[in-house]
C-alpha positions as CSV (number, residue, x, y, z in Angstrom):
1,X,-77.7,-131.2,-96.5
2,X,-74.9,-131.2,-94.0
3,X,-73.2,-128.5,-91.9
4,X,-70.7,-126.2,-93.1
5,X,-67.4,-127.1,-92.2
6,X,-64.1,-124.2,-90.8
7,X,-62.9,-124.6,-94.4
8,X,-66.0,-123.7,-95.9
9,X,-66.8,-120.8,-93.6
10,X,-63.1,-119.5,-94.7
11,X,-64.3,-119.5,-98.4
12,X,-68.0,-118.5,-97.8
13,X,-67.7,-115.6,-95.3
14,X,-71.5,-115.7,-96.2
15,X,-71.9,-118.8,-94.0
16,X,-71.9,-118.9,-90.1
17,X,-71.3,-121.7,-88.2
18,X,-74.6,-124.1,-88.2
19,X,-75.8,-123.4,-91.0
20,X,-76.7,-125.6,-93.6
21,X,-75.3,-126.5,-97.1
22,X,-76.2,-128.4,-100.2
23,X,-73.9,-131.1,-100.0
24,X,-75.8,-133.8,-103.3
25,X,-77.9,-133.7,-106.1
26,X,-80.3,-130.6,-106.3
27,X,-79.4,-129.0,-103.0
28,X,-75.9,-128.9,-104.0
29,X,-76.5,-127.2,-107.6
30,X,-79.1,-125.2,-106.7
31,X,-77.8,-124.2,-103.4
32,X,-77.9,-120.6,-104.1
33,X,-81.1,-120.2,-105.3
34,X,-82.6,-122.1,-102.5
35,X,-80.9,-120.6,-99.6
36,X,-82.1,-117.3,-99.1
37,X,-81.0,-115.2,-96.1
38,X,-81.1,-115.5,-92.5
39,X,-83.0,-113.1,-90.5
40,X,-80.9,-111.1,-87.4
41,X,-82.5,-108.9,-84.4
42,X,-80.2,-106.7,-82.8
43,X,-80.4,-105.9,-79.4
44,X,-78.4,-103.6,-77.0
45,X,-76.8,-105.3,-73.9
46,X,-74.9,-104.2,-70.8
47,X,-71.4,-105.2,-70.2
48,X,-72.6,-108.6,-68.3
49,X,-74.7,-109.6,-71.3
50,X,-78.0,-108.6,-70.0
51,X,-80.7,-106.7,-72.2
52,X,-81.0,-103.3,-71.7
53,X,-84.4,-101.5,-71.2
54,X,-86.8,-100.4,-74.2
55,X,-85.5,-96.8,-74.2
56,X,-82.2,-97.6,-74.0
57,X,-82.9,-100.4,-76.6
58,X,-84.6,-97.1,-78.8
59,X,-81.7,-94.9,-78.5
60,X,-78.9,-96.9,-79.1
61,X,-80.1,-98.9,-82.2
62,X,-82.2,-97.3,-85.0
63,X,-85.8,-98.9,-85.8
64,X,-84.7,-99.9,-89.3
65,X,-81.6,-101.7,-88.0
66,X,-83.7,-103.4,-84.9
67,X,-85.4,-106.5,-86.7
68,X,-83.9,-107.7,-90.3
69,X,-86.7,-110.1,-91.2
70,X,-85.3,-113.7,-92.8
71,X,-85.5,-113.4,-96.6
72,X,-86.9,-116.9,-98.2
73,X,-85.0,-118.8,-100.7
74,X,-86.6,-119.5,-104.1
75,X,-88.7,-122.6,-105.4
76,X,-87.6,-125.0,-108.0
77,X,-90.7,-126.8,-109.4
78,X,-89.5,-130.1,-110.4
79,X,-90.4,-132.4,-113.8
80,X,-90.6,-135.0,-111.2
81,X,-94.0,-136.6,-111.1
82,X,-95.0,-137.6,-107.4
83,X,-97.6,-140.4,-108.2
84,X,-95.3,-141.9,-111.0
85,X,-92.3,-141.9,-108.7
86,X,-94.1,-143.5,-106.2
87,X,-95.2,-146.1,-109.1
88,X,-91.8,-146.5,-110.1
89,X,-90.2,-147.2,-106.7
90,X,-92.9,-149.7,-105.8
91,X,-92.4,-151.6,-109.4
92,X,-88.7,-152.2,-109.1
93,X,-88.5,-155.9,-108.1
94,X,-85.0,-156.4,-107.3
95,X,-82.0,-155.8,-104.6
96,X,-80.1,-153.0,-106.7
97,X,-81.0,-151.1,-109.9
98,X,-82.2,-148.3,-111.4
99,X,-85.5,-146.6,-112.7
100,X,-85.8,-144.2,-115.2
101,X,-88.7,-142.6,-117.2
102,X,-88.6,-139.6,-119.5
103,X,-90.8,-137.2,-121.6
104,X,-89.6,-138.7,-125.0
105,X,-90.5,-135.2,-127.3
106,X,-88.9,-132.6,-124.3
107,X,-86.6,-134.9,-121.9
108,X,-87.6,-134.2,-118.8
109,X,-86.9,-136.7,-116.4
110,X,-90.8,-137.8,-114.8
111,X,-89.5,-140.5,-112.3
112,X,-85.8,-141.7,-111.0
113,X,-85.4,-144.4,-108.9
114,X,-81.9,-145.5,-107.8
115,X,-81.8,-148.7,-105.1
116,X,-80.7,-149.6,-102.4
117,X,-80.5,-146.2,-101.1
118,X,-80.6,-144.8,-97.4
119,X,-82.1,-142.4,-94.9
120,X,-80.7,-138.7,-96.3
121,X,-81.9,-137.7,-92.9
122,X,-78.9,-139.7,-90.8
123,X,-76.5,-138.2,-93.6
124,X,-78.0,-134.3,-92.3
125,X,-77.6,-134.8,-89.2
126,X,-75.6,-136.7,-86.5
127,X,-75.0,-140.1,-87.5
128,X,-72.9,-142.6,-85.6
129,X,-70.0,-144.6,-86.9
130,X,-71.5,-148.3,-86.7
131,X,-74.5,-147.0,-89.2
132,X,-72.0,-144.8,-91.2
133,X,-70.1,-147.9,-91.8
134,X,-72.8,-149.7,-92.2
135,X,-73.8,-147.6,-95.3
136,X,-70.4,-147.2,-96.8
137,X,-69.1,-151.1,-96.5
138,X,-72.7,-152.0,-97.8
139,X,-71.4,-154.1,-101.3
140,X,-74.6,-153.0,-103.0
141,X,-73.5,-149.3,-102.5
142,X,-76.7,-147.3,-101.4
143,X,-74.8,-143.9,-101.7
144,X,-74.5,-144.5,-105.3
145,X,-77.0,-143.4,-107.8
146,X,-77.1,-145.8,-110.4
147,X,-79.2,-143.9,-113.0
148,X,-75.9,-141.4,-113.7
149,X,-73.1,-142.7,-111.4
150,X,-72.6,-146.3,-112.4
151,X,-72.5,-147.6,-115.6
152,X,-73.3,-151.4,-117.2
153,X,-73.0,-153.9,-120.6
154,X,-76.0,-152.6,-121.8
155,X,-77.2,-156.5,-123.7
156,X,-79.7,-156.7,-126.4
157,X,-80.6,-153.3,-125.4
158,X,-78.2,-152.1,-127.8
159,X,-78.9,-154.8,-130.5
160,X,-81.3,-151.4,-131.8
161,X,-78.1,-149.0,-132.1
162,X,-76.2,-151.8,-133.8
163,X,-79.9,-151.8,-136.5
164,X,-79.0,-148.1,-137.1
165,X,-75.1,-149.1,-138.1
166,X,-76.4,-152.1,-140.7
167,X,-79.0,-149.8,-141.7
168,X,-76.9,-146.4,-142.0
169,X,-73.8,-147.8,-143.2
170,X,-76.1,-150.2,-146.0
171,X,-74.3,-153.8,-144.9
172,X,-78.7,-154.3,-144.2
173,X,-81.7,-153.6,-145.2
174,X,-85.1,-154.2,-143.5
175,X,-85.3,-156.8,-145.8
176,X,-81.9,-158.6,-145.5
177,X,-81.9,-161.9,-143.9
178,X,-79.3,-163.8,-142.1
179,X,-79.5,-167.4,-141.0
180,X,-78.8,-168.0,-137.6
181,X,-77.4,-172.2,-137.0
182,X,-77.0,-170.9,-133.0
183,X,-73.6,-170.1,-133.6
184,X,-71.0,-167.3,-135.3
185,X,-67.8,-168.7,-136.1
186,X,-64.5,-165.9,-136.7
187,X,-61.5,-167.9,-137.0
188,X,-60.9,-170.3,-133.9
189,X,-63.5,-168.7,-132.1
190,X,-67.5,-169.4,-131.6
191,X,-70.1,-167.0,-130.3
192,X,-73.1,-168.5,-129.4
193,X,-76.3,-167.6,-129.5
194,X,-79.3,-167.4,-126.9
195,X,-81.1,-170.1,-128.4
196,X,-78.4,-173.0,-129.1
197,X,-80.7,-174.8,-132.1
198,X,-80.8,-171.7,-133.8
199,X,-83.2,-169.5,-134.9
200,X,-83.1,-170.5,-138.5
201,X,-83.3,-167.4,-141.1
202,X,-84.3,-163.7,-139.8
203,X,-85.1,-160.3,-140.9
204,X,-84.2,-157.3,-138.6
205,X,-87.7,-156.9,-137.6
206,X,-87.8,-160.4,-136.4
207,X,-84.2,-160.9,-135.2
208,X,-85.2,-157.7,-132.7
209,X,-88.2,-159.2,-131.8
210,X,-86.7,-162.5,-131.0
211,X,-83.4,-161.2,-130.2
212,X,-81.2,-163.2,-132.2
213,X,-77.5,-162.7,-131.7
214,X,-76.2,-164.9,-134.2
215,X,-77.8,-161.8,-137.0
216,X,-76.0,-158.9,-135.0
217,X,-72.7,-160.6,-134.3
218,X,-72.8,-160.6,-138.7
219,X,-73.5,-157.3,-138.8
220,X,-71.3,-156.1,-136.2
221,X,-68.3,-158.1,-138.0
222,X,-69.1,-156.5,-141.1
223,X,-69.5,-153.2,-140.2
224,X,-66.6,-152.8,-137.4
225,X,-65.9,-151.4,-134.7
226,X,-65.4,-148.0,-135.3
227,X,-68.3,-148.0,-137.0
228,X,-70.2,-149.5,-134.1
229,X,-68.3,-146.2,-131.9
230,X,-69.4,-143.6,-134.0
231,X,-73.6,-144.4,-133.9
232,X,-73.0,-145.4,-130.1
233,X,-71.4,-141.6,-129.9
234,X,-74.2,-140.3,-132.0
235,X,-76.6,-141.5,-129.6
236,X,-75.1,-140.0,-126.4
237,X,-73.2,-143.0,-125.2
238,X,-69.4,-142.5,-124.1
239,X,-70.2,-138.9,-122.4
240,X,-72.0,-137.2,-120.6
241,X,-75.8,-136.2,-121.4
242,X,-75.3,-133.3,-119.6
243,X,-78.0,-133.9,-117.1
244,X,-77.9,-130.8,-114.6
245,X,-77.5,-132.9,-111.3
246,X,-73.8,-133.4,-110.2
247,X,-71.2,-135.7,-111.6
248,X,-72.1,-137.9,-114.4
249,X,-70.1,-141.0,-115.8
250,X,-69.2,-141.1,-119.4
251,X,-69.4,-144.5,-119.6
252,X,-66.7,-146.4,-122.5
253,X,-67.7,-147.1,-126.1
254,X,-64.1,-148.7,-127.8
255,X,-63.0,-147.8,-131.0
256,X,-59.9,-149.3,-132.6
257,X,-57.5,-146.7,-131.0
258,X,-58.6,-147.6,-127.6
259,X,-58.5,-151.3,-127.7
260,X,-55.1,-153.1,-126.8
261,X,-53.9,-156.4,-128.7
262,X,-54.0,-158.3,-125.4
263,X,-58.0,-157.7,-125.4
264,X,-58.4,-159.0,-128.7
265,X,-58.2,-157.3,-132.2
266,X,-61.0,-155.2,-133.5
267,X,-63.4,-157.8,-135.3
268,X,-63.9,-159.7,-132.5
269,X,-64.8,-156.6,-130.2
270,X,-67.1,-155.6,-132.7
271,X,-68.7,-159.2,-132.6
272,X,-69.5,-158.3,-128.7
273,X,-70.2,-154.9,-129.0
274,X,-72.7,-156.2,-131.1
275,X,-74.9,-157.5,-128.5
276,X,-73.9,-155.3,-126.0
277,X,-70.7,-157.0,-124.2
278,X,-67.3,-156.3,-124.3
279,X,-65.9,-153.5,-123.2
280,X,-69.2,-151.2,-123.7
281,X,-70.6,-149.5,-120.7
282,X,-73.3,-147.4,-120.9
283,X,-75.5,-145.6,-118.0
284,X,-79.4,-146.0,-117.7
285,X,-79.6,-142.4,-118.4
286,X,-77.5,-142.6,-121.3
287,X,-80.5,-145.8,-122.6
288,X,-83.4,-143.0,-121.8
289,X,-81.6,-140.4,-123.9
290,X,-80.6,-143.1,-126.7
291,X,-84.3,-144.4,-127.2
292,X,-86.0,-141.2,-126.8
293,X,-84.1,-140.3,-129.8
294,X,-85.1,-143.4,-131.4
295,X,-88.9,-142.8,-130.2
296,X,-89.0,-139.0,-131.6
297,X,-87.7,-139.2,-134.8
298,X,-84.1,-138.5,-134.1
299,X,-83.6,-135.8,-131.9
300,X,-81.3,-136.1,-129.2
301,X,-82.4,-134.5,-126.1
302,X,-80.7,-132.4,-123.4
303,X,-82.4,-134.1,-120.0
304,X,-83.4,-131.8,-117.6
305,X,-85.4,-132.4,-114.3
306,X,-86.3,-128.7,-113.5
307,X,-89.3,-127.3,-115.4
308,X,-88.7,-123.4,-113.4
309,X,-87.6,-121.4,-110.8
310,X,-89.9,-119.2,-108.8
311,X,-90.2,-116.8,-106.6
312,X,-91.2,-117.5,-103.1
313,X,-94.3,-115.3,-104.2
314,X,-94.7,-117.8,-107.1
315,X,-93.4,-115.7,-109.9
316,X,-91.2,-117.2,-112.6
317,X,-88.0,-116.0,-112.5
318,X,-86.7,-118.5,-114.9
319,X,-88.7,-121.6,-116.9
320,X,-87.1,-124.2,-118.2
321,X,-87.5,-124.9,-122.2
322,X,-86.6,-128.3,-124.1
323,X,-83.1,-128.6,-125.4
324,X,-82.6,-130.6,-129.0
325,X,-78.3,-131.1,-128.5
326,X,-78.1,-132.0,-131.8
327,X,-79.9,-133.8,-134.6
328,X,-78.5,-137.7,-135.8
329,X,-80.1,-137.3,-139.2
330,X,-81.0,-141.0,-139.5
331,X,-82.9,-141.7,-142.8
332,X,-86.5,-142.0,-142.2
333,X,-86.4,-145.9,-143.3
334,X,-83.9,-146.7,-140.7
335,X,-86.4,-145.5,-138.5
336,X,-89.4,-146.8,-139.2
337,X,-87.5,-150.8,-139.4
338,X,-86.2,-150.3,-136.2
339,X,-89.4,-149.4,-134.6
340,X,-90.8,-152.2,-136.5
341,X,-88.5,-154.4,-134.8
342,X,-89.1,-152.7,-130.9
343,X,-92.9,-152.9,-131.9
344,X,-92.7,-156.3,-132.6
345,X,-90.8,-157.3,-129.3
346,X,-93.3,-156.2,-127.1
347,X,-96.7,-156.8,-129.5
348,X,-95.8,-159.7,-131.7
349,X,-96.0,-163.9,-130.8
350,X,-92.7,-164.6,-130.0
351,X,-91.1,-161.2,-129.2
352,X,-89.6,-161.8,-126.1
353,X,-91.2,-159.2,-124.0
354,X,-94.6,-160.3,-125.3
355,X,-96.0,-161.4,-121.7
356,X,-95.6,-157.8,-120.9
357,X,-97.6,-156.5,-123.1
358,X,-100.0,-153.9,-122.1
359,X,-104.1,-154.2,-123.0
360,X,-104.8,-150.5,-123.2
361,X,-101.7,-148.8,-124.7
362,X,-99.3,-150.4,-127.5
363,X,-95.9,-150.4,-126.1
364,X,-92.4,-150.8,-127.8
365,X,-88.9,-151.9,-126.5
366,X,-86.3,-154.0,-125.8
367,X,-84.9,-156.9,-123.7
368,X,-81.6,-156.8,-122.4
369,X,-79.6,-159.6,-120.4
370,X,-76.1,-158.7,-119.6
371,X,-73.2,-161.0,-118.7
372,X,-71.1,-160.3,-115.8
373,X,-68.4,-161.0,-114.1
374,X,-68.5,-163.3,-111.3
375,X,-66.7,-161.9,-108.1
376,X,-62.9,-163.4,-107.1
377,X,-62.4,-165.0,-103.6
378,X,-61.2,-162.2,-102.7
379,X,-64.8,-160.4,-102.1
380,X,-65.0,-162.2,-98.8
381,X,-68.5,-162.2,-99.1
382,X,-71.0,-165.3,-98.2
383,X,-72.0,-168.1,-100.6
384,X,-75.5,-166.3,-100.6
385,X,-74.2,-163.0,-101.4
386,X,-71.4,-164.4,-104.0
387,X,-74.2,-166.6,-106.5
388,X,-76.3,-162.8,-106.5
389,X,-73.4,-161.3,-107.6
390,X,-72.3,-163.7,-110.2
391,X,-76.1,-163.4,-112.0
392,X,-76.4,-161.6,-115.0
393,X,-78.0,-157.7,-115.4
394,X,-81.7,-157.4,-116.5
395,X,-82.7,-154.3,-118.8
396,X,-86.1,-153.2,-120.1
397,X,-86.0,-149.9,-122.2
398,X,-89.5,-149.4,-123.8
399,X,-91.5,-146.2,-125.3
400,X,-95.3,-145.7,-125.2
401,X,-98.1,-145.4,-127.1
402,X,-95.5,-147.2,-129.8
403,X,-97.1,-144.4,-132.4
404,X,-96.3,-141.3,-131.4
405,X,-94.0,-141.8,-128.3
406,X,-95.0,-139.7,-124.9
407,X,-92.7,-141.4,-122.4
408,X,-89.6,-143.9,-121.9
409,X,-89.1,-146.2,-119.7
410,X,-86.1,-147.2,-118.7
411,X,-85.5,-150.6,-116.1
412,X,-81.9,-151.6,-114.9
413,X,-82.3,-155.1,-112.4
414,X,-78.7,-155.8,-111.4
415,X,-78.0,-159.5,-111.2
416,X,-81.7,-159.9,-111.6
417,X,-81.5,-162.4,-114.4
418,X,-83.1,-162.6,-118.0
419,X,-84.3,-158.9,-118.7
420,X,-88.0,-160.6,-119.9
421,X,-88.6,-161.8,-116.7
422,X,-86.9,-159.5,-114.1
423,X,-87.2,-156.0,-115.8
424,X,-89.9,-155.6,-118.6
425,X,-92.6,-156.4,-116.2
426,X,-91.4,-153.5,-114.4
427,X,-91.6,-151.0,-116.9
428,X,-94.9,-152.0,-118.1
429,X,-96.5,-150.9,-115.0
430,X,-94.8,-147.9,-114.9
431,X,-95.8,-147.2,-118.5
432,X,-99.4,-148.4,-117.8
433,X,-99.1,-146.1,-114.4
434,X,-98.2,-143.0,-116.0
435,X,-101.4,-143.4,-118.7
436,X,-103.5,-144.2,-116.3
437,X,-102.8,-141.3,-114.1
438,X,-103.1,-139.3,-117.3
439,X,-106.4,-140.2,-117.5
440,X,-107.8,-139.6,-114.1
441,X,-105.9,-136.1,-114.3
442,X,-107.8,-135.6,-118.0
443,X,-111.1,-137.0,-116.4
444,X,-113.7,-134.0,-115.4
445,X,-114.5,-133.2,-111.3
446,X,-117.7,-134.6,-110.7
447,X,-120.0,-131.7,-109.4
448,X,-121.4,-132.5,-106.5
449,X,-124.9,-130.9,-105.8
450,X,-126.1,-129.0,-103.2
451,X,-128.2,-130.3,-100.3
452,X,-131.6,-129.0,-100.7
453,X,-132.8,-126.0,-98.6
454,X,-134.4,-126.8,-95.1
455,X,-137.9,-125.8,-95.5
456,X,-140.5,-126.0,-92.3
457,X,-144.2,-126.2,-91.9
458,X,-146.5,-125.5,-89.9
459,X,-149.5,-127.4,-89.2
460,X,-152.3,-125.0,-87.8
């Protein structure tokens, strides 16, 4: 919220000067619906300003024009859980990041964290030009929300899309197995994998669990590129989700008419965008949508983070339903081996999110660890400052209970490292948060009895 500026009050005759106007995120959209109108009294005054008397006052102004009573704006009630917000902002471990969790059948968003951030109150008001620097030359960018507004190599994360285009297109089956020596050789080139002795010979389910990149970069190259773009597309990545909350980044997913010869030719992207590198980009929201669809069966959701509108009397003048945007029609065995496979990372010996498994609810997901790209010189920034910015991205995106999905999770750690370590812990206590606030929300008041009644005697 901010005041309204001359150019506004030009546009919006509506406005006066002091007043108030959504300038980000919910105010902004909702603006109109949350205003309501100001209040006026009218009074009769003499020529030097001064209030006339009450009969004066009586005759010169009518009673119904006298006091114009303020009308209140109206209430949005928010998807936004308080205690799993909370939860969710005190589980992030890192600098800068995001937090994201989701209804998984419905997509509405429960909890959004975006960090660092700052004090919306200095932005409302009068805020001097030392902190208003402060905040804008800030190289971790606090004004930005990373959830919608930034975008990221997503890593292994996306090792489950690339599942669906083996699976889909038929260059896999669950069963297939590919033998991984640490290493994918294309020509002169050599893509190593995360574990240089090699993994030895792998199934989907257990090249997921373990994250072996040697297996995707196959399928990748034998599938291609494009058709890498169209199930990343499919899923909600390169555009918009549509989320009702300002301006959104598309993100990039390549195809062969968008790559240029000097970035390589198509194979080898499609060997990186196999693991998640390259030129992809894709926003944590964009993850939340993607494995909700995964977690659900296949429905791509529209996500929303207001459940109604009411009146400031509380009746509903408008409630907010779920929104399937479309359908990906993924066969029912492609599925059930890629869940399998997220199942296994989490639940499974040597899944690499197994230390984050939870005891009372089976969880599913995957590990991402994104490469970046270490800062020029020409940052100026100190040594300290420079090795953060040169570490690579964690990701967590898990689902919970792993049967019959209820909520995702997503966990964005920038430069935090190895996505087992610096972002599935994370997630795990947000999942674990949300079920156990679902319990003590399900659990019955205890009735409290009455004090007995004072009695008295008397002893004659």
């Amino acid at each position: 919220m901010s005041e309204v500026t001359p150019d506004e009050l030009d546009d919006h005759p509506e406005y006066r000067r002091g007043q108030t106007i959504g300038r980000r995120g919910l105010e902004r959209r909702w603006e109109r619906e949350l205003r309501g109108e100001d209040g006026k009294q009218n009074i009769a005054v003499d020529a030097k300003g001064r209030e006339l008397d009450k009969d004066t006052q009586e005759a010169l102004i009518p009673e119904n024009e006298r006091l114009v009573p303020a009308t209140p704006g109206n209430n949005l009630v928010l998807s936004v859980d308080e205690k799993l917000q909370r939860a969710a902002d005190a589980a992030f471990p890192g600098r800068a990041g995001a937090v994201m969790a989701m209804e998984a059948k419905t997509g509405f968003i429960l909890a959004m964290v975006s960090r660092p951030s700052f004090d919306s109150n200095k932005m409302s008001g009068r805020i001097s030009r030392a902190e208003l620097k402060a905040i804008s030359e800030d190289p971790l960018k606090p004004m930005l929300n990373r959830v919608m507004n930034e975008n990221y190599h997503p890593g292994s994360t996306f090792k489950a899309i690339i599942s669906f285009v083996g699976l889909e297109s038929g260059v896999i089956t669950a069963g297939s197995s590919v033998f991984c020596g640490g290493s994918y050789t294309m020509g002169n080139h050599r893509w190593r994998c995360d574990k240089p002795q090699g993994h030895g010979s792998l199934d989907l389910k257990h090249a997921l669990a373990q994250s072996c990149d040697v297996f995707y970069y196959s399928v990748g190259d034998r599938a291609g590129l494009d058709a890498v773009a169209d199930m990343a597309r499919r899923f909600g990545y390169g555009q918009p989700t549509g989320l009702d909350l300002g301006r959104e980044i598309p993100g990039i997913i390549p195809d062969s008419k968008t790559i240029t010869p000097e970035s390589g030719s198509a194979r080898a992207h499609a060997i990186n965008a196999a693991i998640g590198q390259g030129e992809i980009n894709v926003t944590p929201l964009q993850q939340a949508v993607a494995y909700a669809a995964v977690a659900n069966g296949g429905d791509i959701l529209l996500p929303q983070i207001v459940r109604r509108i009411e009146a400031p009397d509380g009746r509903v003048i408008r409630d907010f339903q779920p929104q399937v945007l479309r359908k990906l029609g993924l066969k029912e065995s492609s599925l059930a081996a890629v869940r399998a496979g997220l199942y296994a990372v989490v639940n499974e010996p040597g899944g690499t999110a197994w230390r984050s498994r939870l005891q009372d609810v089976e969880m599913a997901g995957k590990t991402g660890t994104a490469q970046v790209m270490k800062l020029g010189q020409k940052q100026k920034l100190d040594p300290t400052t420079q090795a953060y910015f040169s570490r690579d991205h964690a990701w967590f995106v898990a689902f919970a209970p792993a049967d019959d999905p209820e909520i995702v999770v997503v966990v964005l750690n920038e430069h935090g490292g190895w996505g087992a370590e610096a972002a599935a812990p994370a997630a795990a206590k947000v999942v674990s948060g949300y079920f156990k606030m679902k319990r003590e929300d399900a659990a019955p008041v205890p009735v409290i009895p009455a004090p007995p009644l004072a009695t008295s005697s008397v002893v004659q």
